[in-house]
C-alpha positions as a Python dict, from the first residue, in 0.01 Angstrom:
ca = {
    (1, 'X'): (0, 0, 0),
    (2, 'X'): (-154, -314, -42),
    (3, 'X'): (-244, -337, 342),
    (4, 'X'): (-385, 11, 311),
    (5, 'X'): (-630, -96, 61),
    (6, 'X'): (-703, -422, 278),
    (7, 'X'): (-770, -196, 559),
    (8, 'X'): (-979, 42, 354),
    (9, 'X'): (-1189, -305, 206),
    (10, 'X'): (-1284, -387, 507),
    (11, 'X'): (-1392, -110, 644),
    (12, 'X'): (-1642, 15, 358),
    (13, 'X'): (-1779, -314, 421),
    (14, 'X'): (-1776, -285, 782),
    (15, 'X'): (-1997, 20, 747),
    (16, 'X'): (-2223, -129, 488),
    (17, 'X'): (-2298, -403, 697),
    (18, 'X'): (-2369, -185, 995),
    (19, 'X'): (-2597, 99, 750),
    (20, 'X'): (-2829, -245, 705),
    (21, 'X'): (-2844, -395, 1037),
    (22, 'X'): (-2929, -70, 1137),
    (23, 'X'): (-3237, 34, 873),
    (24, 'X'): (-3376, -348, 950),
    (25, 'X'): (-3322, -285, 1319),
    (26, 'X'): (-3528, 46, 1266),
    (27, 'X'): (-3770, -71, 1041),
    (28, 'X'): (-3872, -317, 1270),
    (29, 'X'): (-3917, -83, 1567),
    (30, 'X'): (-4124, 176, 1385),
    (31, 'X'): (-4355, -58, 1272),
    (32, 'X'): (-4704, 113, 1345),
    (33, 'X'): (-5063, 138, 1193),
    (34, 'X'): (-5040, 556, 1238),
    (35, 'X'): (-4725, 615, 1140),
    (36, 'X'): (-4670, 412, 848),
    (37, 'X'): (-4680, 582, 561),
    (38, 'X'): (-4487, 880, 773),
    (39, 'X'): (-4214, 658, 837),
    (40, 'X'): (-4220, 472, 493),
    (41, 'X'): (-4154, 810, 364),
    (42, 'X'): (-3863, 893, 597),
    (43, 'X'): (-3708, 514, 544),
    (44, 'X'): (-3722, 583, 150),
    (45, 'X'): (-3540, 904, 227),
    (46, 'X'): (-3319, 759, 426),
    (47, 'X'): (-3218, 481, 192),
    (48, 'X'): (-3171, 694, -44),
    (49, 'X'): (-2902, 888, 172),
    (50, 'X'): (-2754, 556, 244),
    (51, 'X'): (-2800, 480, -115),
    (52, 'X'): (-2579, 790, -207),
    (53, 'X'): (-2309, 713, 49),
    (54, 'X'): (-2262, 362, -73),
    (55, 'X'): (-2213, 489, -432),
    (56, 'X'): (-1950, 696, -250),
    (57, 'X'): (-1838, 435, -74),
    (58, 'X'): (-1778, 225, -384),
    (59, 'X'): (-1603, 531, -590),
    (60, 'X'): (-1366, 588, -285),
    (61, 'X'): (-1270, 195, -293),
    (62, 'X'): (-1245, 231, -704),
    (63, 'X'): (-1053, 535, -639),
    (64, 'X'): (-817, 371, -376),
    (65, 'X'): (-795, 70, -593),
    (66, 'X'): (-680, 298, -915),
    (67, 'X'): (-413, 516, -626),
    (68, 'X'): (-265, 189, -525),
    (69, 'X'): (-224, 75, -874),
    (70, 'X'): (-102, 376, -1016),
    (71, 'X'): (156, 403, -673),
    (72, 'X'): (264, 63, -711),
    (73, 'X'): (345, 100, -1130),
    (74, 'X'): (532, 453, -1057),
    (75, 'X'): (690, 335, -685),
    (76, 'X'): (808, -32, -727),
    (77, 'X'): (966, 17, -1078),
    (78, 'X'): (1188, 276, -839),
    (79, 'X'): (1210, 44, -554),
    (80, 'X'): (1355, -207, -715),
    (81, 'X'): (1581, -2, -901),
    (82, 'X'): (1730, 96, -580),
    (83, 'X'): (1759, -203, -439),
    (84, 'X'): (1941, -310, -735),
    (85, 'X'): (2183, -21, -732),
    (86, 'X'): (2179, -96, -301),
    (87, 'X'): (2291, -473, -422),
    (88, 'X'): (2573, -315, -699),
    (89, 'X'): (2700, -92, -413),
    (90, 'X'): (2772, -351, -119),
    (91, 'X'): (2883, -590, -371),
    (92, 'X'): (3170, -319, -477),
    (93, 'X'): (3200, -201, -107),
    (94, 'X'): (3269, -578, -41),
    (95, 'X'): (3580, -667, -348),
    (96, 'X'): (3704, -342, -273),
    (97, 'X'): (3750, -476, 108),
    (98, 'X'): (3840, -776, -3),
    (99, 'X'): (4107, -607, -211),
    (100, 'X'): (4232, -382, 75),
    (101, 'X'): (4248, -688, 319),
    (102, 'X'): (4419, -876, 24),
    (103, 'X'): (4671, -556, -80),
    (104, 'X'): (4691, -527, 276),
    (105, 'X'): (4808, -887, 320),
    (106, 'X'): (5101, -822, 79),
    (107, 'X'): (5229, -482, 211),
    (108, 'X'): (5231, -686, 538),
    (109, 'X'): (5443, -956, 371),
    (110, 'X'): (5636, -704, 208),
    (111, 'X'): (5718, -467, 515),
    (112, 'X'): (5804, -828, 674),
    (113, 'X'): (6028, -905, 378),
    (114, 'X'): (6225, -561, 422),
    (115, 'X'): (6231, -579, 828),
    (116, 'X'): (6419, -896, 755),
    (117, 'X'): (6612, -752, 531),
    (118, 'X'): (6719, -471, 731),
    (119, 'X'): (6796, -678, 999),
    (120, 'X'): (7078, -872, 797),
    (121, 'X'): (7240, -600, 646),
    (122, 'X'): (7231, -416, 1036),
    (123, 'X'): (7389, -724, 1128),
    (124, 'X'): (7643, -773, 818),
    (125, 'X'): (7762, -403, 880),
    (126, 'X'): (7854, -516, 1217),
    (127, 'X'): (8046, -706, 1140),
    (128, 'X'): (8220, -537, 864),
    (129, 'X'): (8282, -265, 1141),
    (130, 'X'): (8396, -534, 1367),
    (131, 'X'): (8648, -678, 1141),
    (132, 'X'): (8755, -339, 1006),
    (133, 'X'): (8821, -267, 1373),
    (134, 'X'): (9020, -571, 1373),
    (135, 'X'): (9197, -445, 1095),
    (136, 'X'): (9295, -94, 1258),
    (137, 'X'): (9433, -292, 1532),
    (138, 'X'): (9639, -483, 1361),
    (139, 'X'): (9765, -220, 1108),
    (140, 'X'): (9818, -22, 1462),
    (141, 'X'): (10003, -319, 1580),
    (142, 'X'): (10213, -359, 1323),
    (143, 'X'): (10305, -8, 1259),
    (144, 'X'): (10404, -32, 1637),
    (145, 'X'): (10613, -366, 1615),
    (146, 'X'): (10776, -209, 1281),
    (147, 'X'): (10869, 86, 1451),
    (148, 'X'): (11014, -161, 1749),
    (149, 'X'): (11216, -371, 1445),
    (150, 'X'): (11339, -22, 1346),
    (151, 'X'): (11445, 45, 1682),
    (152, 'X'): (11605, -282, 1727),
    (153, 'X'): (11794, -256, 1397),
    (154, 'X'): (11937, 90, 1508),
    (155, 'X'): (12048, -88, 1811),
    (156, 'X'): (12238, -393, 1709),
    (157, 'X'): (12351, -209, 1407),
    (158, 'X'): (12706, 18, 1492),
    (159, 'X'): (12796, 319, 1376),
    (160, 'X'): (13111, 209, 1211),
    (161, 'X'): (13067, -107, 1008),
    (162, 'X'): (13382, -368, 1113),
    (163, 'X'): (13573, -387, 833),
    (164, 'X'): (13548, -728, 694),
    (165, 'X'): (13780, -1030, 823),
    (166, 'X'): (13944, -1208, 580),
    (167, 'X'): (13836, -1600, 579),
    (168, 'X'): (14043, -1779, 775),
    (169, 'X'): (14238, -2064, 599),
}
């Protein structure tokens, strides 16, 4: 806003500058015995005209001067707001990723924690299976050698006892 009313400065004073060159620049060329008074006539005519338009002229810069004020009390009050509330969001948007990286951070930890975790006990059930393998076998074993002792007992044990000897003397 404030460039527009820069921009519209300068060029009321552009064209006031040029109205004046231009009524000397005429004045001087007219300039006759005959026509004098003619011309005196149509020069007070025409700065009157030019009169008028620089009174316009001045209430269009008054009247740009009061628009830019009046834009820059209702607009900047609203700017700044925003960019305020602008400021308040990114600042949030920034903990809260700060948070997520940091929450993320610890799930990591955590789902590393567990992974670990799982690993042992995938390995400690291993080996439970392992040794209760082992202990199949060997219940296998010796359900298999205690059959064989039972099989060897039947053996060496007859089917009538010997009657006992009497000690000898």
């Amino acid at each position: 806003m404030v460039v527009f009313l820069g921009l519209a400065r300068r060029a009321v004073t552009e064209l006031e500058r040029c109205a004046n060159t231009g009524l000397d620049a005429l004045v001087t060329l007219t300039r006759g015995p005959d026509r004098t008074a003619e011309l005196m006539e149509r020069l007070q005519r025409l700065e009157d005209v030019l009169a008028g338009q620089a009174a316009g002229l001045t209430d269009v810069r008054h009247r740009l001067d009061a628009l830019v004020d009046q834009l820059n009390e209702q607009l900047l009050p609203g700017i700044d707001e925003r960019m305020d509330e602008t400021e308040r969001d990114l600042a949030r948007l920034a903990t809260g990723l700060m948070r997520g990286d940091r929450d993320a951070d610890r799930r990591e930890t955590r789902l590393c924690a567990a992974e670990q975790r799982l690993t042992d006990l995938r390995e400690r059930v291993g080996r439970t299976e392992q040794r209760a393998s082992l202990w199949r076998d060997l219940q296998a074993t010796l359900a298999g050698l205690a059959e064989e002792v039972d099989r060897l007992h039947a053996r060496l044990t007859p089917a009538d006892p010997l009657p006992e000897r009497e000690p000898l003397s």
